[in-house]
N, C-alpha and C positions, 0 to 999 in steps of 0.2 A: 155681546151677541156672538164675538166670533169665537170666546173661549168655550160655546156648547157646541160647536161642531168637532164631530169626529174624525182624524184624517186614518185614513188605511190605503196599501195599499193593495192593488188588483191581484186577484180577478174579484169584480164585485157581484157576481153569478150566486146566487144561493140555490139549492136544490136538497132535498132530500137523499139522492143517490148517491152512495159513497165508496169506496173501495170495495171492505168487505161487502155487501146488499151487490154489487157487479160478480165480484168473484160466485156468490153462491149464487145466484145466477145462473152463470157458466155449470157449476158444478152440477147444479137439477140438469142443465140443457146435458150433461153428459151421459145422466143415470140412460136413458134408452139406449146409446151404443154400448152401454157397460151391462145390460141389460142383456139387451141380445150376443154381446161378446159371450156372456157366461152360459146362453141356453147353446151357442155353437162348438163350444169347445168345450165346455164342462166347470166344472169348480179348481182346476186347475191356473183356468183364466182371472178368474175372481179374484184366486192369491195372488198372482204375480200385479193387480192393479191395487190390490191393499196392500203389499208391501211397499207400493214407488208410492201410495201415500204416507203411511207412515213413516216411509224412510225420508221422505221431503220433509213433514213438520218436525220432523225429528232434529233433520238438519237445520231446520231456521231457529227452533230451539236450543240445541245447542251452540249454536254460532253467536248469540244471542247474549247467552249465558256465561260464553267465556270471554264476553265484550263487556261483563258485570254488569250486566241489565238485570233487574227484578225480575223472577217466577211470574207473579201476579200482574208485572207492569204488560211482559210480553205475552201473557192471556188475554191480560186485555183491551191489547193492542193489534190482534191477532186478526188478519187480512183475508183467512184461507186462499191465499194465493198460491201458496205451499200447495195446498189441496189439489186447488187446477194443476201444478205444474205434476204434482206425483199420479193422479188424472190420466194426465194426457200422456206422461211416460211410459206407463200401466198399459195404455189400451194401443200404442202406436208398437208395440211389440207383439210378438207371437206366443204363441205357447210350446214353439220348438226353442223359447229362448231358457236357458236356467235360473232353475229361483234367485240368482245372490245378484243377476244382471239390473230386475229395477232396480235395485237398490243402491248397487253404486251409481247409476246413472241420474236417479235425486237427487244424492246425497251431492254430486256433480254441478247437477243442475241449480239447487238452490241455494249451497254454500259459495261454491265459486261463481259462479254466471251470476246469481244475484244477489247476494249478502256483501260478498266482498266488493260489489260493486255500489254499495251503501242501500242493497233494501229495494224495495217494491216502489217500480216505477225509477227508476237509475242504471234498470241492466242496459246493455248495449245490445243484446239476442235476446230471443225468444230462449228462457230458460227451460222451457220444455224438447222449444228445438235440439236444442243445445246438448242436454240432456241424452235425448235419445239418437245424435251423431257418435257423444261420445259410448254409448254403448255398442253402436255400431261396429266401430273400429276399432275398439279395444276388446269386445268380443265374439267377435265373427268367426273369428276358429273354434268357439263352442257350439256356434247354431247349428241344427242339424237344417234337413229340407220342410218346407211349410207344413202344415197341417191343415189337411182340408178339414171342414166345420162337420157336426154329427148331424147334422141335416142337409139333405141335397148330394150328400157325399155318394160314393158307392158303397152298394148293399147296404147302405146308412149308418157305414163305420165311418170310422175317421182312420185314413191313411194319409201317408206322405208322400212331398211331391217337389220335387226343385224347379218347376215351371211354375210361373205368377199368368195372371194376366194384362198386367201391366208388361210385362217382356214381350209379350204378342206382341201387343201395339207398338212399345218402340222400334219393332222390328215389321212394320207395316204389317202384321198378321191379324185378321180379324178374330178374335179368341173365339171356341165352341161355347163360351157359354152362350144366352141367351142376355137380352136387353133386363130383363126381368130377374132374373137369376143373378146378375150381378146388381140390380138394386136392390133386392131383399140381402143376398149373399147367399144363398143357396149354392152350396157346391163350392165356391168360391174361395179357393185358399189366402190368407195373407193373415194381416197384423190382428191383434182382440176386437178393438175399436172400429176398424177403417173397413170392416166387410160388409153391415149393413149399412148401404148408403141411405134407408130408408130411414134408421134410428138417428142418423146424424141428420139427414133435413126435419127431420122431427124437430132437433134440439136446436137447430139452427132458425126454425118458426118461431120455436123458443125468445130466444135472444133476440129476435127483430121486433116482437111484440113486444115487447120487455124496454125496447130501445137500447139496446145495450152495445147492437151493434149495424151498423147501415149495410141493410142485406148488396145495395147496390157491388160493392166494391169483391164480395167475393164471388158474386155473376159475373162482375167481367172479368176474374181469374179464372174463374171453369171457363168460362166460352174462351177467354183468348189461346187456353193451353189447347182446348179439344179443336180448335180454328187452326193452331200452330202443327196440330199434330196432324191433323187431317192434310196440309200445305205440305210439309214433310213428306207424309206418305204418299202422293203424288196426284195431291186433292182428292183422295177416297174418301167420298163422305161415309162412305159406311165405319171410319176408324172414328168419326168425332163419338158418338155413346160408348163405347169399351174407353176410349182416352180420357171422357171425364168419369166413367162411374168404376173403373181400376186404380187398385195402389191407392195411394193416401191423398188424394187429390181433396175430395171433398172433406176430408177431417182438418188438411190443412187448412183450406181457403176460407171455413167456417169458424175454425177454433185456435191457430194458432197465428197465420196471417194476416189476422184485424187485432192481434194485440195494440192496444192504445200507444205503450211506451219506444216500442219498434216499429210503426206507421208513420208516414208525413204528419203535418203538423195543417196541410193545408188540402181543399178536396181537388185542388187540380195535383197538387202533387201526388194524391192518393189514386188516382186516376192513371197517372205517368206510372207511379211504382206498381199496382197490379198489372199493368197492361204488361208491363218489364216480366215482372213475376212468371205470367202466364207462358210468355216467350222463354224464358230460360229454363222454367220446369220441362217443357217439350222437345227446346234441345238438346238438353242433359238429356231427357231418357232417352232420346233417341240416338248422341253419342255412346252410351253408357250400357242402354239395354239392360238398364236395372230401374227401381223406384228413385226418384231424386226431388223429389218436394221438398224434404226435409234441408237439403241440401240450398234447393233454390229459396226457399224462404231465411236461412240464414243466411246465404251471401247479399238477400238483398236487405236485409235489415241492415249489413255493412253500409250502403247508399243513402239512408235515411238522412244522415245528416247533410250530406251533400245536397240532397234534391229538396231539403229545408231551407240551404243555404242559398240557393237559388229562385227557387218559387215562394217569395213572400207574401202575407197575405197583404191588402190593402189595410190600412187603419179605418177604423171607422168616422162616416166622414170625409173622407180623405177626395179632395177633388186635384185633377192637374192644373198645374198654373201654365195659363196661356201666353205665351211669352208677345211684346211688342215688334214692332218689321225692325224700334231701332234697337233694341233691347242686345247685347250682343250676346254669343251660345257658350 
């Protein structure tokens, strides 16, 4: 009898839902910010998001390739996770950035942050984060000033402009846009992706429906940054809507801060680390007087294993043993 049992070991969770089916996923939840990136900026925007993707599969491909893996093996092996990360590189940038920027910033992001780190599901950052810091800093002497969107702009051109709205807020100023103007993105300068906030809770409906990600966790990153930043400003509730719907807050907290492989492992630690999260993106901007999501979300994926290492989960099962009066401690 006992040689027809099967031993294996855990996790013994079956489900349908697997890497790739999560990744595309994401990827449909993205088409509406990528959507509306291209009708506010033009067909300029669109190239610079199809290159940071092709220049990510490009890169897991090759990396891939000269590990002597099979053509065919790694087709059909293929995660589009690449996808999301050249995605989110694409739309977290401007269109005052230059064409060759996504590309090294992929190619960054998915060779070194996660191939040499052995592959999908082993990085230690958010390789999209990752990605678009090192474009930051390696190309900032080419950015010119933002570019405000072809609608909502003035005389419904697109001109440029070195003030964000994001920089109001750090600096307690309530920006002239409107509450509405900066959810749609009307007028609204900044990155392809991160101006309509309406296309991203779109996609971020998306993915809750979908189960793919617990809407809970990045509600209380927006509330804790727009709570932190309003307490900074010297409790002016009128800064908490500009503090959460400026700058990349809501692209982050939706799309890059509930990565599976860079989040706690447990929901009270997931609880501790946005709550963190939301407090250090509103100190940063508010030391800095620039955008710093990007910034607060990879220093706290640094924490992850720390705050795993700490908050274990209970076993299942698992009850305390009640010790005797003579029992000693």
């Amino acid at each position: 009898m006992e040689n027809n049992l099967i031993y294996s070991s855990s996790p013994h969770v079956k489900t349908k839902r697997t890497t790739r089916s999560i990744m595309i996923d994401v990827c449909i939840a993205l088409i509406p910010a990528t959507v509306m990136g291209t009708i506010y900026f033009g067909a300029y925007a669109l190239l610079l998001v199809a290159l940071a993707v092709v220049a990510a599969v490009f890169g897991e491909y090759l990396y891939l390739l000269i590990m002597k893996k099979p053509f065919r093996e790694i087709t059909r092996e293929f995660d589009f996770s690449s996808v999301v990360s050249g995605m989110l590189i694409g739309l977290t940038i401007g269109t005052n950035y230059p064409v060759y920027t996504p590309i090294f910033g992929s190619l960054f992001a998915v060779i070194v942050v996660k191939m040499l780190f052995g592959g999908t599901g082993k990085n230690v950052v958010n390789p999209a984060i990752a990605g678009r810091a090192f474009i930051f800093i390696s190309f900032q002497w080419a950015v010119g000033a933002w570019l405000l969107p072809n609608i909502g702009s003035v005389y419904g051109e697109t001109v440029a402009t070195s003030a964000t709205a994001v920089v109001d807020v750090s600096k307690g100023t309530v920006p002239a846009l409107s509450a509405l103007d900066m959810l749609l993105g009307t007028g609204m300068q900044g990155c392809i992706g991160e101006t309509c906030k309406l296309a991203l809770l779109a996609g971020g409906i998306y993915l809750a429906a979908r189960k793919v990600i617990n809407v809970i966790f990045p509600l209380i990153y927006i509330a804790v940054a727009g709570l932190t930043t309003t307490i900074i400003g010297g409790f002016d509730v009128a800064l908490f809507l500009p503090a959460i719907l400026s700058g990349g807050l809501i692209i982050g907290a939706i799309f890059m801060a509930t990565d599976y492989t860079t989040t706690p492992n447990t929901r009270l630690g997931n609880v501790i680390y946005f709550i963190a999260l939301g407090i250090l993106t509103a100190v940063l901007r508010y030391a800095t007087n620039m955008e710093t999501v990007s910034f607060a979300i990879l220093l706290m994926n640094l924490t992850v294993p720390l705050i795993d290492k700490f908050i274990i989960q209970k076993p299942f099962g698992y009850k305390k043993q009640i010790k005797s009066k003579g029992e000693n401690k």
